[in-house]
N, CA, C and O atoms as a Maestro MAE file, in Angstrom:
{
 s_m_m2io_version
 :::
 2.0.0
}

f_m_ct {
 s_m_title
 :::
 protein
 m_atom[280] {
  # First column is atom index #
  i_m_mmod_type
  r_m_x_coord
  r_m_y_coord
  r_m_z_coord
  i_m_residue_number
  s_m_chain_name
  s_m_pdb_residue_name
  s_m_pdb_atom_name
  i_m_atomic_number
  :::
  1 25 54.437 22.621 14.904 1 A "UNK " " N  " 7
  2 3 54.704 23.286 13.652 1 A "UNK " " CA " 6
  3 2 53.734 22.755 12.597 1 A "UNK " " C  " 6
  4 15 53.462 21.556 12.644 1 A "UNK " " O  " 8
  5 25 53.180 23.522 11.646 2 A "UNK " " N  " 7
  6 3 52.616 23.000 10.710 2 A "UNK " " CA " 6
  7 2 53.406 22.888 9.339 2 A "UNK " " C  " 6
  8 15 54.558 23.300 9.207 2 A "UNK " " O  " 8
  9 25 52.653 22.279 8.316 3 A "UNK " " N  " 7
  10 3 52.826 21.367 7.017 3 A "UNK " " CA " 6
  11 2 53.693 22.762 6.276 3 A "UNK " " C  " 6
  12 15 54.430 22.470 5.334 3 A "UNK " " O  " 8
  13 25 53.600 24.426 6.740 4 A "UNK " " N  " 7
  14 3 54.139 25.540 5.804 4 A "UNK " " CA " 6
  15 2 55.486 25.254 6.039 4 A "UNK " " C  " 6
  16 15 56.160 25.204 5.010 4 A "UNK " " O  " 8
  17 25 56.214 25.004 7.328 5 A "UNK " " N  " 7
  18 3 57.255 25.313 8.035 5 A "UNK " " CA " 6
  19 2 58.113 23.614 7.986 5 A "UNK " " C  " 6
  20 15 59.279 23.692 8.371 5 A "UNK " " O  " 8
  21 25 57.814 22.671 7.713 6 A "UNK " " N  " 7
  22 3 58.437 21.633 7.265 6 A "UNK " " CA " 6
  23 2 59.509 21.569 6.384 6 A "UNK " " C  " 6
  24 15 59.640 22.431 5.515 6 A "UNK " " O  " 8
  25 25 60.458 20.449 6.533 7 A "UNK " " N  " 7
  26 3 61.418 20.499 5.484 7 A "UNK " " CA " 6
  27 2 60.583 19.469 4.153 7 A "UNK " " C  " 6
  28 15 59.729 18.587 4.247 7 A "UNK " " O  " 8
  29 25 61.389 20.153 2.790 8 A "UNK " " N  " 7
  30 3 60.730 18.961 1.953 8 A "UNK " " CA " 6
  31 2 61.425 17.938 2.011 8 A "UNK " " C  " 6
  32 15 62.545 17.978 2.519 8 A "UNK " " O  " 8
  33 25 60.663 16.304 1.273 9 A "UNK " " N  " 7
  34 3 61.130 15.262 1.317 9 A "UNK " " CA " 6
  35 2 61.076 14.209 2.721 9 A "UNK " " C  " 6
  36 15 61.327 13.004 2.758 9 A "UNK " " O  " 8
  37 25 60.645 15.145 3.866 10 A "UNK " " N  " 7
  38 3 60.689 14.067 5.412 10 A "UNK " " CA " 6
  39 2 59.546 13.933 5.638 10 A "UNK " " C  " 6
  40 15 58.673 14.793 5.523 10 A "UNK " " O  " 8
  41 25 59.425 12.802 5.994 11 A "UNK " " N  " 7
  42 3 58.348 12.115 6.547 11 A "UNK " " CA " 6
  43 2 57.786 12.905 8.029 11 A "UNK " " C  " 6
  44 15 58.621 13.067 8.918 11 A "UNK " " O  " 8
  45 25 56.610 13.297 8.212 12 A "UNK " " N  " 7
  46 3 56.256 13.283 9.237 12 A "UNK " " CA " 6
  47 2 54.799 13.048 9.938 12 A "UNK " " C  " 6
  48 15 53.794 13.257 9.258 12 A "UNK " " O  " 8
  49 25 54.695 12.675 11.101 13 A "UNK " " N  " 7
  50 3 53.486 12.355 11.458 13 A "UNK " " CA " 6
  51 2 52.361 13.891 12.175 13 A "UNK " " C  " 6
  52 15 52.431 14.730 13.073 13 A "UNK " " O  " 8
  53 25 51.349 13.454 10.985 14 A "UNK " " N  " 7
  54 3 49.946 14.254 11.890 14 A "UNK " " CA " 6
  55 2 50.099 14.549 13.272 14 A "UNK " " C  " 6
  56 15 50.795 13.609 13.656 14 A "UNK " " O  " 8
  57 25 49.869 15.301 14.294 15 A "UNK " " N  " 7
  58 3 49.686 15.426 15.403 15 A "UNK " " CA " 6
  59 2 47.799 15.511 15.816 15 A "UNK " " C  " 6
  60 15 47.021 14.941 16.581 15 A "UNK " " O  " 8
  61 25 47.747 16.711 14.652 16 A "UNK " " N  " 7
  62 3 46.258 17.619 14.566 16 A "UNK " " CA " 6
  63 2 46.081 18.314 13.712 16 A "UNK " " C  " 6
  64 15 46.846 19.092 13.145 16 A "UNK " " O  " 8
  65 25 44.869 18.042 13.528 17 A "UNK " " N  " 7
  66 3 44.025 19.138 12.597 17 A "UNK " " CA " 6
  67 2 43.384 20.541 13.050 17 A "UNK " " C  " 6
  68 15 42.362 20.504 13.736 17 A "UNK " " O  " 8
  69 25 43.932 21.742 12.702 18 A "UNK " " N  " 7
  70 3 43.329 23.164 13.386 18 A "UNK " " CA " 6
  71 2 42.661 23.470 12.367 18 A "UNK " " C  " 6
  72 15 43.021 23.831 11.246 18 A "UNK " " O  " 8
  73 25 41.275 23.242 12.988 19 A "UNK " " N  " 7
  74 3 40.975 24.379 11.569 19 A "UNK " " CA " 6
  75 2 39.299 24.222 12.581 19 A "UNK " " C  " 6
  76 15 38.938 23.180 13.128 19 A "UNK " " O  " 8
  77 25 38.420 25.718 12.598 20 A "UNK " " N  " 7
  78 3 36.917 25.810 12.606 20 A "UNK " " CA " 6
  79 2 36.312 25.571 11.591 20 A "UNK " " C  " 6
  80 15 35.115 25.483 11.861 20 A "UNK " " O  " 8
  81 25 36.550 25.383 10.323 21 A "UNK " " N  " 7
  82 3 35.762 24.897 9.213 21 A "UNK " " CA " 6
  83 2 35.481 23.406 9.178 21 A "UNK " " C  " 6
  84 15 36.250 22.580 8.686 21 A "UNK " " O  " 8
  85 25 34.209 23.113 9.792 22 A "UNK " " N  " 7
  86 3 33.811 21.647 9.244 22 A "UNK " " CA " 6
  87 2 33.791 21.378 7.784 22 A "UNK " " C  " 6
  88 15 34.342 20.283 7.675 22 A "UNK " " O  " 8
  89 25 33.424 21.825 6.522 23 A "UNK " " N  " 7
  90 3 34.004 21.789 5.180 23 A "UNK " " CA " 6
  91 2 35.546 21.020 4.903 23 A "UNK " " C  " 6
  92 15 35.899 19.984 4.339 23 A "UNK " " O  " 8
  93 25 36.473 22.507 5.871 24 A "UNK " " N  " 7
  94 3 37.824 21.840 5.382 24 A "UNK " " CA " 6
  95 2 37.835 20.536 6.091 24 A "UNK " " C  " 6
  96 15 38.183 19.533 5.468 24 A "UNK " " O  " 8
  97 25 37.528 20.468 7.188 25 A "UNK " " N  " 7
  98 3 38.126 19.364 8.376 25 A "UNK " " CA " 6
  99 2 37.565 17.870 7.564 25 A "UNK " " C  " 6
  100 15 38.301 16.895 7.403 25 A "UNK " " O  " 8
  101 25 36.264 17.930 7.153 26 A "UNK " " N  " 7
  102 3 35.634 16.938 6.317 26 A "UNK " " CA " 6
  103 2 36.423 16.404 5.277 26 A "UNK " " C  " 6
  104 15 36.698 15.212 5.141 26 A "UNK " " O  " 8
  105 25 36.896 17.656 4.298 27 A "UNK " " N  " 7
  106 3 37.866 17.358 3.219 27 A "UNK " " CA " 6
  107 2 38.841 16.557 3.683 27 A "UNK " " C  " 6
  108 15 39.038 15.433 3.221 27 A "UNK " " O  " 8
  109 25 39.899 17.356 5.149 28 A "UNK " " N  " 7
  110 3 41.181 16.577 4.701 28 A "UNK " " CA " 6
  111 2 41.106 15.292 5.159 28 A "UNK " " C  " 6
  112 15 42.033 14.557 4.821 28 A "UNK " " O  " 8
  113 25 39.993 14.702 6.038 29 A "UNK " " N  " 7
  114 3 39.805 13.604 6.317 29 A "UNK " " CA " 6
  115 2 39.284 12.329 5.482 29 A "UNK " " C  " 6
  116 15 39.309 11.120 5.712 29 A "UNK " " O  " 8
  117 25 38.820 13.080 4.456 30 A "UNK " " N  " 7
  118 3 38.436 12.059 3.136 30 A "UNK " " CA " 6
  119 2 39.876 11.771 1.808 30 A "UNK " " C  " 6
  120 15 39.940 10.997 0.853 30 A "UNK " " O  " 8
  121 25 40.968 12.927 2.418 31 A "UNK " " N  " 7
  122 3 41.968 12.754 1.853 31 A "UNK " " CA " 6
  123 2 43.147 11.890 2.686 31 A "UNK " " C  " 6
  124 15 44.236 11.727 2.137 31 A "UNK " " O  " 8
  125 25 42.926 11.405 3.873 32 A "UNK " " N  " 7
  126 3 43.503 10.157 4.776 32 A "UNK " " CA " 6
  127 2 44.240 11.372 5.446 32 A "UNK " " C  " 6
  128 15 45.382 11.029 5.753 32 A "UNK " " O  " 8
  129 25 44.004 12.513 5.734 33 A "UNK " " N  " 7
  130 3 44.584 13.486 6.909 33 A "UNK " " CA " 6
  131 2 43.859 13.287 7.873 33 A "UNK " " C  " 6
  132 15 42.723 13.759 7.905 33 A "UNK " " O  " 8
  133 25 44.369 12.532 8.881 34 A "UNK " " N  " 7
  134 3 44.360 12.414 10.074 34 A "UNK " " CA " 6
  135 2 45.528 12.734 11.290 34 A "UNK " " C  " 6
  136 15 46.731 12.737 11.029 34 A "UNK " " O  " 8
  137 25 44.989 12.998 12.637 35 A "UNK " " N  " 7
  138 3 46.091 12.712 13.223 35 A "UNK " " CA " 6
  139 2 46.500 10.560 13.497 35 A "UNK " " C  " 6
  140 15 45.790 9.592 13.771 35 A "UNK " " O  " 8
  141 25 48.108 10.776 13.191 36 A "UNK " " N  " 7
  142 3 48.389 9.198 13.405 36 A "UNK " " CA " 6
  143 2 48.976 8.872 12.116 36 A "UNK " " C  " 6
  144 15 49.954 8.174 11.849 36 A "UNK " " O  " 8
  145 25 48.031 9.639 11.239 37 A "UNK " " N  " 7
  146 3 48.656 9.318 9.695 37 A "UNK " " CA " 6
  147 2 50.295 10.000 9.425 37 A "UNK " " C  " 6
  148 15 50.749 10.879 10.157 37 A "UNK " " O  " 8
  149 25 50.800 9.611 8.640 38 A "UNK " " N  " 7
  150 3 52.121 9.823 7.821 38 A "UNK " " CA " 6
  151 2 52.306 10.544 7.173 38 A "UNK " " C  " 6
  152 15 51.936 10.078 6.096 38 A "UNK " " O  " 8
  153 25 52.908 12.132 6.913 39 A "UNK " " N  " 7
  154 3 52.700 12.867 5.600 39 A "UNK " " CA " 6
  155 2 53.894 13.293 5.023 39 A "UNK " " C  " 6
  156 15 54.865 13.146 5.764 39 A "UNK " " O  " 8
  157 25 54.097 13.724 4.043 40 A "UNK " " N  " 7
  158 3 55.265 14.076 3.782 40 A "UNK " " CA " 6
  159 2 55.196 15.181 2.652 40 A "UNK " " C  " 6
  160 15 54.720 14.797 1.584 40 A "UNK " " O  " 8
  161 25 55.664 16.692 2.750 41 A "UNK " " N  " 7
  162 3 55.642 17.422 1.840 41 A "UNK " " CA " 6
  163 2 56.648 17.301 0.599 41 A "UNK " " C  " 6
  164 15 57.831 17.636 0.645 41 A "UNK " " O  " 8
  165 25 56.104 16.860 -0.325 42 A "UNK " " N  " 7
  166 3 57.012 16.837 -1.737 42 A "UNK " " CA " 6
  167 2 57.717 18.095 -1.972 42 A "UNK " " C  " 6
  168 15 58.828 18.265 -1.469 42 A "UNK " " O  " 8
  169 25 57.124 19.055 -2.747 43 A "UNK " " N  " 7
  170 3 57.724 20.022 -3.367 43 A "UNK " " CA " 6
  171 2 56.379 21.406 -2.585 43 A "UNK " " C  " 6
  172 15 55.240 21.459 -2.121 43 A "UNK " " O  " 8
  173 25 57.288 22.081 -2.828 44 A "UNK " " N  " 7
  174 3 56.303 23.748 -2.604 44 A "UNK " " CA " 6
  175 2 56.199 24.828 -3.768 44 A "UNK " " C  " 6
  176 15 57.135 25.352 -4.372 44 A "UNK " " O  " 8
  177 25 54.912 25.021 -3.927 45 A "UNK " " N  " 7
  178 3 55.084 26.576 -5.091 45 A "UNK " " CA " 6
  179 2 54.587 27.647 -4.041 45 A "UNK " " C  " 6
  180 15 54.619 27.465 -2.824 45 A "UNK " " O  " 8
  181 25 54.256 28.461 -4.489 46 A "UNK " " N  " 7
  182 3 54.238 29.707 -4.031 46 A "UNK " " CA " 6
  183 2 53.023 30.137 -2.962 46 A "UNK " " C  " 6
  184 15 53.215 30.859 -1.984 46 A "UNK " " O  " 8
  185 25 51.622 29.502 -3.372 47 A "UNK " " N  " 7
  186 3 50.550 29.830 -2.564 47 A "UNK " " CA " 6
  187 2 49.908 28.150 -2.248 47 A "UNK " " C  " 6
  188 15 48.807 27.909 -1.753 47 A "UNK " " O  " 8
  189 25 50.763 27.302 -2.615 48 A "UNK " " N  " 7
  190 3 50.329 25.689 -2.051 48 A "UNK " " CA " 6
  191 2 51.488 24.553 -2.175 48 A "UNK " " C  " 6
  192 15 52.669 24.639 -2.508 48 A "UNK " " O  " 8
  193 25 51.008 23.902 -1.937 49 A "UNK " " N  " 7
  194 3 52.728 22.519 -1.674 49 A "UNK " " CA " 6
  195 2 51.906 20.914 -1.938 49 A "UNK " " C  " 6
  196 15 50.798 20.466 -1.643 49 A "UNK " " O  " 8
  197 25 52.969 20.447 -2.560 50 A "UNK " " N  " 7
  198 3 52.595 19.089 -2.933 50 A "UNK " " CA " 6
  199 2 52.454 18.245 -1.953 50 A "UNK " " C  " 6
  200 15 53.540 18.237 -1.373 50 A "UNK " " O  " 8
  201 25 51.455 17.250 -1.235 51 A "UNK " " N  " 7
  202 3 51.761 16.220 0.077 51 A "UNK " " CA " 6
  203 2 51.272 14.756 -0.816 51 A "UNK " " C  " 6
  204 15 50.419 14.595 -1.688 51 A "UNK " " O  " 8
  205 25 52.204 13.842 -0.175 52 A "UNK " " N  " 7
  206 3 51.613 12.818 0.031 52 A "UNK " " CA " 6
  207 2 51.691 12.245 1.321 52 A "UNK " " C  " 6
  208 15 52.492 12.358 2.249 52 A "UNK " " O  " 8
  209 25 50.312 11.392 1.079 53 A "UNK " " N  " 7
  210 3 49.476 10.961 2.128 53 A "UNK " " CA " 6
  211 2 49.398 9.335 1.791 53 A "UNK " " C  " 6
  212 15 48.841 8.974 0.754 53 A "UNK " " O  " 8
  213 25 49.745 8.758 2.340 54 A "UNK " " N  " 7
  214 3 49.372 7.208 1.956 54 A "UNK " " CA " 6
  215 2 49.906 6.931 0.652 54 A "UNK " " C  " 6
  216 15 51.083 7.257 0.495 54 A "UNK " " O  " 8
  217 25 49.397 6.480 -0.180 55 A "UNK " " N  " 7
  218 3 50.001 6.321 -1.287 55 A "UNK " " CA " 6
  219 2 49.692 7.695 -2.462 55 A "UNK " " C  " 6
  220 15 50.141 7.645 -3.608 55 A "UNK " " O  " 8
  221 25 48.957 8.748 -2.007 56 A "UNK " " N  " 7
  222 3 48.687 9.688 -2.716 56 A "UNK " " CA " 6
  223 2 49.099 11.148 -2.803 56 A "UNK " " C  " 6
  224 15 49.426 11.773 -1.794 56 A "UNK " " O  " 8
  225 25 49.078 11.739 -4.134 57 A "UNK " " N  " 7
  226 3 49.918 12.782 -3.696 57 A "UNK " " CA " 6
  227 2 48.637 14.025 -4.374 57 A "UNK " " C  " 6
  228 15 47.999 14.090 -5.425 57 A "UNK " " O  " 8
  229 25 48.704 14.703 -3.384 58 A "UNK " " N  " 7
  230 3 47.802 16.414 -3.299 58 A "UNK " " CA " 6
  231 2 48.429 17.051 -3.541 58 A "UNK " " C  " 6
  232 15 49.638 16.908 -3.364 58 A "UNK " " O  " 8
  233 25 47.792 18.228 -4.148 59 A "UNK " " N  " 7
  234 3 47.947 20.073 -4.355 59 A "UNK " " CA " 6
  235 2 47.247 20.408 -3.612 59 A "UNK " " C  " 6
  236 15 46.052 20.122 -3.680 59 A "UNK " " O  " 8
  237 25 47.815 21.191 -2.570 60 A "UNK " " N  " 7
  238 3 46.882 22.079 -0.992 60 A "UNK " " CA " 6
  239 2 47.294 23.005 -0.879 60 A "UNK " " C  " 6
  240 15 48.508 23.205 -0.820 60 A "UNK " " O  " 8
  241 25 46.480 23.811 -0.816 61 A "UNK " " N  " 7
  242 3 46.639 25.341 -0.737 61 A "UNK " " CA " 6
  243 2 47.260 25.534 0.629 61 A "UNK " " C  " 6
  244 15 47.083 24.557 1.357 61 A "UNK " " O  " 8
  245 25 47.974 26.579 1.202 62 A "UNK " " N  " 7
  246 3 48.677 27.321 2.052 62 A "UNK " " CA " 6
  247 2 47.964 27.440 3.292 62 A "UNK " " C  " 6
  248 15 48.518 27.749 4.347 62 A "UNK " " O  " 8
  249 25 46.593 27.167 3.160 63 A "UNK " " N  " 7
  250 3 45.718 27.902 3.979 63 A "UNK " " CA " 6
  251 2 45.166 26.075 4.873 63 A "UNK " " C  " 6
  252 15 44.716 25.688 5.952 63 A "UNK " " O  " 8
  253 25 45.551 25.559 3.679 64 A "UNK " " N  " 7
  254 3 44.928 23.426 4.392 64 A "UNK " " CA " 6
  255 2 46.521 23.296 5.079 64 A "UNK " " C  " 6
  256 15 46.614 22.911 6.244 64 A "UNK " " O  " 8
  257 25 47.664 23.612 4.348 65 A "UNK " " N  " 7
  258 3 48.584 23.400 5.092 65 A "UNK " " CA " 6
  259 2 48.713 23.781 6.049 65 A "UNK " " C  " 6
  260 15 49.126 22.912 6.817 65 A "UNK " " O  " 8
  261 25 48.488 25.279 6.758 66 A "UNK " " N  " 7
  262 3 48.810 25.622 8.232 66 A "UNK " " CA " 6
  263 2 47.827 24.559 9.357 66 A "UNK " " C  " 6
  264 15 47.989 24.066 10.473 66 A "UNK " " O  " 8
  265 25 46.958 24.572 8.499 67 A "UNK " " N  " 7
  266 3 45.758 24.046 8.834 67 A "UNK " " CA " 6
  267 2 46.322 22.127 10.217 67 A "UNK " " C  " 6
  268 15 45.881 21.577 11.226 67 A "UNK " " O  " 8
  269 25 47.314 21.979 9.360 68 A "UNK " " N  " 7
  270 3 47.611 20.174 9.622 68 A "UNK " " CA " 6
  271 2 48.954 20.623 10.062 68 A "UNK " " C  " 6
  272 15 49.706 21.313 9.373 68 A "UNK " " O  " 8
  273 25 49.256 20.096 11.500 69 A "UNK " " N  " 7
  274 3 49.909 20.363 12.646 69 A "UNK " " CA " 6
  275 2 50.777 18.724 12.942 69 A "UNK " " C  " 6
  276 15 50.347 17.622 13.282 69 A "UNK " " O  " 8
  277 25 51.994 19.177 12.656 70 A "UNK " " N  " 7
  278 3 52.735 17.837 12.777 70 A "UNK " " CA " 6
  279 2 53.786 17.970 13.938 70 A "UNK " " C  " 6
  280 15 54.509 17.017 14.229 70 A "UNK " " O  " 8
  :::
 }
 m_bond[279] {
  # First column is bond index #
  i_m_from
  i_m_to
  i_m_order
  :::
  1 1 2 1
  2 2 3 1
  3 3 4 2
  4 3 5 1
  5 5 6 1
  6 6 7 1
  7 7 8 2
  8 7 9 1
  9 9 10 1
  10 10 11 1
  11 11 12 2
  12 11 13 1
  13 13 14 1
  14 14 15 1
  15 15 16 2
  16 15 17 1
  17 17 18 1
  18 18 19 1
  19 19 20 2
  20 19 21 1
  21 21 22 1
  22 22 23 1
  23 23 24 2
  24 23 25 1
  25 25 26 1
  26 26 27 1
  27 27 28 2
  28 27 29 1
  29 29 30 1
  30 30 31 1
  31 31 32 2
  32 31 33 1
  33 33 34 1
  34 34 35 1
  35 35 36 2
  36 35 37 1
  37 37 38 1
  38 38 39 1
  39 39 40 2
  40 39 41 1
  41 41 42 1
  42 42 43 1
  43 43 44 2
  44 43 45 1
  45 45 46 1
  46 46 47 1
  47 47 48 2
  48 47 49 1
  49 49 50 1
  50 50 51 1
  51 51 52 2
  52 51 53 1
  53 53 54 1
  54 54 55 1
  55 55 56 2
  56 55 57 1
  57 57 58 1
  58 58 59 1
  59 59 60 2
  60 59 61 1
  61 61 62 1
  62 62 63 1
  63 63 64 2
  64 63 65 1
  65 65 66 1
  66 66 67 1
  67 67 68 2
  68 67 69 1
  69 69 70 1
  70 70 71 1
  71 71 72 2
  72 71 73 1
  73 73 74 1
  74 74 75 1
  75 75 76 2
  76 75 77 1
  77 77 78 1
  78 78 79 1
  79 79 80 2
  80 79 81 1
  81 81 82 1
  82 82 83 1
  83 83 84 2
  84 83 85 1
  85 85 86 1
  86 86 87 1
  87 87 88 2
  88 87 89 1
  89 89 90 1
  90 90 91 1
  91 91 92 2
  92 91 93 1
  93 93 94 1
  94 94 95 1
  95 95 96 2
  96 95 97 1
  97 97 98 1
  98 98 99 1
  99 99 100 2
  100 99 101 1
  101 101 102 1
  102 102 103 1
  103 103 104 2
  104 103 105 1
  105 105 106 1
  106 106 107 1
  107 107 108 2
  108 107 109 1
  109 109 110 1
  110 110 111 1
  111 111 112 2
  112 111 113 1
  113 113 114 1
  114 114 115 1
  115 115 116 2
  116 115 117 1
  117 117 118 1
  118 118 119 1
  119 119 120 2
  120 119 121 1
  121 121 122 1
  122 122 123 1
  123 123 124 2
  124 123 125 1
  125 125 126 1
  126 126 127 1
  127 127 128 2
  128 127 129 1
  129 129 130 1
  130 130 131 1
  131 131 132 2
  132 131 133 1
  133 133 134 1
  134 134 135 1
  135 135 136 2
  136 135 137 1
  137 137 138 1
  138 138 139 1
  139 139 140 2
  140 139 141 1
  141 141 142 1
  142 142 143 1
  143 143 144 2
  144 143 145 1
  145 145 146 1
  146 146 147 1
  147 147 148 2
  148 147 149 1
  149 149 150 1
  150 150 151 1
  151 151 152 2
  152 151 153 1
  153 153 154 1
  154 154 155 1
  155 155 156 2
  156 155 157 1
  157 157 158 1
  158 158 159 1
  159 159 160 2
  160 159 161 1
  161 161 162 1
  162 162 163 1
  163 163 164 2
  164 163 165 1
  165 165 166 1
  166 166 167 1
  167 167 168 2
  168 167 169 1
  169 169 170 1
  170 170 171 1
  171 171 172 2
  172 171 173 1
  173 173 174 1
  174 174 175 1
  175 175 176 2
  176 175 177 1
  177 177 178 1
  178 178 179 1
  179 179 180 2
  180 179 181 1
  181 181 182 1
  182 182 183 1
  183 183 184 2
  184 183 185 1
  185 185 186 1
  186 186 187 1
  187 187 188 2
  188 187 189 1
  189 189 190 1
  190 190 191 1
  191 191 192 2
  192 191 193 1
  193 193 194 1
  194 194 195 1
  195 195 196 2
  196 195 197 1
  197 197 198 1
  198 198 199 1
  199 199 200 2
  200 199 201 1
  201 201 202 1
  202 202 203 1
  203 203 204 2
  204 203 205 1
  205 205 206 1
  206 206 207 1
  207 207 208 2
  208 207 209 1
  209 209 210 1
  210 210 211 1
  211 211 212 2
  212 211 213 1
  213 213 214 1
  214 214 215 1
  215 215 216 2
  216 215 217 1
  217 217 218 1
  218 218 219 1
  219 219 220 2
  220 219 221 1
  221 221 222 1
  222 222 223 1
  223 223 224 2
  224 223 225 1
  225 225 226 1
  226 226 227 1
  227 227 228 2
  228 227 229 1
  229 229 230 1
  230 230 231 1
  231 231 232 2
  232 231 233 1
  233 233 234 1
  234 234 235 1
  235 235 236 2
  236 235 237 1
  237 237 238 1
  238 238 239 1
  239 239 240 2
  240 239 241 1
  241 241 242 1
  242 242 243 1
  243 243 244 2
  244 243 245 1
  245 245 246 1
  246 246 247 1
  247 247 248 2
  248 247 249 1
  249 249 250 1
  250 250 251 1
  251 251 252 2
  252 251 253 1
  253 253 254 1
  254 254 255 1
  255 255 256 2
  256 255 257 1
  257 257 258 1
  258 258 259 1
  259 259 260 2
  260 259 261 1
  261 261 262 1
  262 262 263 1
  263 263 264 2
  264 263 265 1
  265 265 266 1
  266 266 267 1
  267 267 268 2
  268 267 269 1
  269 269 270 1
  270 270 271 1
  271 271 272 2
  272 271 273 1
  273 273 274 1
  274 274 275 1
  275 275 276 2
  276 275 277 1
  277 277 278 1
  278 278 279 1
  279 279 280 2
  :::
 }
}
């Protein structure tokens, strides 16, 4: 399942990253998205959802979320 289909507030771990865009794949890896890493979706709006990652918290669009496979 990916990061769209999660409950908010639980912790869960990376499995994989889907995505053919070396761009995105580059990005979420400079944002500590890895598989192994820890994520947890905060809150959701409408076309993106809040994550934190390590000690940090992102705005990611809908499209990085399907993207990261937990």
């Amino acid at each position: 399942m990916n990061l769209t289909e999660v409950q908010e507030g639980k912790e869960y771990i990376i499995q994989d990253i889907v995505t053919d865009d070396e761009d995105m794949d580059a990005f979420l890896f400079s944002l500590g998205c890895y598989s192994g890493e820890s994520i947890t979706v905060v809150s959701r709006k409408k076309n993106s959802c809040v994550v934190s990652i390590k000690d940090g918290r992102y705005n990611i669009d809908n499209q990085l979320a399907e993207a990261i496979v937990v």
